[in-house]
N, C-alpha and C positions, 0 to 999 in steps of 0.2 A: 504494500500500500504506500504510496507517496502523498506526501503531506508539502504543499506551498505555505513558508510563511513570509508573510508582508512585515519586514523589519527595516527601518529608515531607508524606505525606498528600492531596498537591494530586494531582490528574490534568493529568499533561500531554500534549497532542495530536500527535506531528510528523506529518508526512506525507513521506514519500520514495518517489522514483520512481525504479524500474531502469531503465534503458534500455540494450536489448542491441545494442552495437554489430554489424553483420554485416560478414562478410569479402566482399568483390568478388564473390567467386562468388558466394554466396547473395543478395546485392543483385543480380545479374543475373538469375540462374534465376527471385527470385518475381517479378521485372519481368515476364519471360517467359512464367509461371505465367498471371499477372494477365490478358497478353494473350490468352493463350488461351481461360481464363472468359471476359473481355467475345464471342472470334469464340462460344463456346457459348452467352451472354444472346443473341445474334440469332438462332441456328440450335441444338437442341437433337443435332439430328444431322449427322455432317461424316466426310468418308469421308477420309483421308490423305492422297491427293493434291490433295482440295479445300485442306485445312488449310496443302499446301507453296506452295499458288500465292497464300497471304493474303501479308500484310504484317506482319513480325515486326521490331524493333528493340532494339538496345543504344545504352543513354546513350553518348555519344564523351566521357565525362568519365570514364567507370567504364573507359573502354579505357583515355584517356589516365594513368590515375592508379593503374593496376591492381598490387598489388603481391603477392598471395595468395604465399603458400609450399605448394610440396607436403605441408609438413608440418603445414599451420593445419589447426585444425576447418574443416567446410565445404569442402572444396576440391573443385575438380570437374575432372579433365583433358582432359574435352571442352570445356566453356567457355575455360580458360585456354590451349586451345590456338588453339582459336578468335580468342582476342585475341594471341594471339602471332602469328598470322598477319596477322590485320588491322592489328597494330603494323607489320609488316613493308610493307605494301601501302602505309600511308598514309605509311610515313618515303619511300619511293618516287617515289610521287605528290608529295608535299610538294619532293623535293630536282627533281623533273622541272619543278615549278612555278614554283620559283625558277630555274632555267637557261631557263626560257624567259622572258624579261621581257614578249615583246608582250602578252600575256594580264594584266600587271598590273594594268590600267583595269578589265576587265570584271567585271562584277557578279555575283553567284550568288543564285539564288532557291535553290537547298538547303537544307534545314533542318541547320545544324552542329552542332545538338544533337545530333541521333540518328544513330545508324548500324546503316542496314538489312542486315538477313541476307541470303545470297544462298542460293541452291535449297540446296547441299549441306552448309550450315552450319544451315539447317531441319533438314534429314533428319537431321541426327545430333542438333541438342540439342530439336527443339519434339518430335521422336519421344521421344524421353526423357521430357519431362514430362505426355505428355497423359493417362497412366491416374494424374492428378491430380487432373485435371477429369473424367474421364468412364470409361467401362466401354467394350469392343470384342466386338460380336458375331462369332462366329464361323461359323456360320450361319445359312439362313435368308435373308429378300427384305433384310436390315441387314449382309449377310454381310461384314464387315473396317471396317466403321463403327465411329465414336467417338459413343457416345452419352452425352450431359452427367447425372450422377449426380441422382438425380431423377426421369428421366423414361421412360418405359416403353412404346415404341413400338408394344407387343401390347396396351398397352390401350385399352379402346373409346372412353375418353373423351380420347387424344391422336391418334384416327385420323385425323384434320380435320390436323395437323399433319403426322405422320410418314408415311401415306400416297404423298406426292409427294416426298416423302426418299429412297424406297426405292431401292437400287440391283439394277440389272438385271446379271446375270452369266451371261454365253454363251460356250461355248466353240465354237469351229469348230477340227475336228483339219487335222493335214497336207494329209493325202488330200483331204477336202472343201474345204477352201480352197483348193488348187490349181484345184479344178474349180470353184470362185467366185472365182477372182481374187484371193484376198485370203492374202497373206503369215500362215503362220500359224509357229507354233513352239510349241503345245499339241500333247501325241501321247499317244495313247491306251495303255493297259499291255491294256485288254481291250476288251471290250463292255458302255457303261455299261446299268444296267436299271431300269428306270421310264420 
């Protein structure tokens, strides 16, 4: 931001820059955000459970050092519970690490920077951000898809793409599954028609 000031006549120039600190949380969530744009630059469509089985990470600095208040701007209770629990795993592991001594030689290929999400800490905070990145059909051959803002799967000129995106959705009720084998727990209220 540049700032004019009028002092006896002369123009003087400063320059000053805001820089808006972020709370823990917010430093996590856009990390998170981010990751998710980059799985959407490779794939414009991504169905929910594809998105649970990627690869999502928190800095292990933003754990270590996390201090948010419930009462800061920003705050998020899903995150900071998050890290409240992974505090708890790694003070764990860390005091089982130390009582065990043999293991003190061996080496770790890990990366200690990061620390990866596991399935049920996806489901609650990347579900949270993804109508950030993208729009969710609800019916239709994209029927419970995330599609990344932008891109328009009914038009002709992304069929070459989204085409082989499409998700296939079959029910098989009770009745018919028993008489194919196959465990169902879909049941019908009628007779569907079409």
């Amino acid at each position: 931001r540049t700032t004019i000031n009028h002092n006896n006549n002369h123009n003087q120039t400063s320059t000053s820059t805001s820089i808006k600190k972020f709370t823990f949380c917010e430093r996590i969530r856009n990390r998170l955000i981010l990751q998710i744009f980059a799985y959407f630059e490779q794939k414009p469509i991504w169905h929910r459970s594809q998105l649970m089985v990627q690869v999502f990470y928190v800095c292990s600095d933003d754990i270590s050092e996390f201090n948010d208040k419930p009462t800061s701007s920003g705050y998020d209770g899903d995150i900071a519970m998050m890290i409240h629990q992974r505090r708890q795993r790694m003070s764990h592991a860390h005091a089982a690490a130390n009582s065990n001594s043999n293991n003190s030689n061996s080496s770790s290929s890990r990366d200690d920077t990061k620390t990866y999400l596991q399935h049920t800490e996806k489901q609650r905070l990347i579900g949270k951000f993804l109508g950030v990145a993208g729009y969710k059909f609800l019916h239709g051959s994209f029927r419970h898809c995330h599609i990344r803002f932008g891109f328009d799967p009914r038009d002709k000129r992304n069929k070459n793409i989204a085409r082989p995106l499409q998700m296939l959705d079959y029910r098989v009720g009770v009745e018919k599954g028993g008489q194919l084998r196959i465990q169902s727990t879909w049941r019908t209220a009628g007779n569907r028609v079409g």
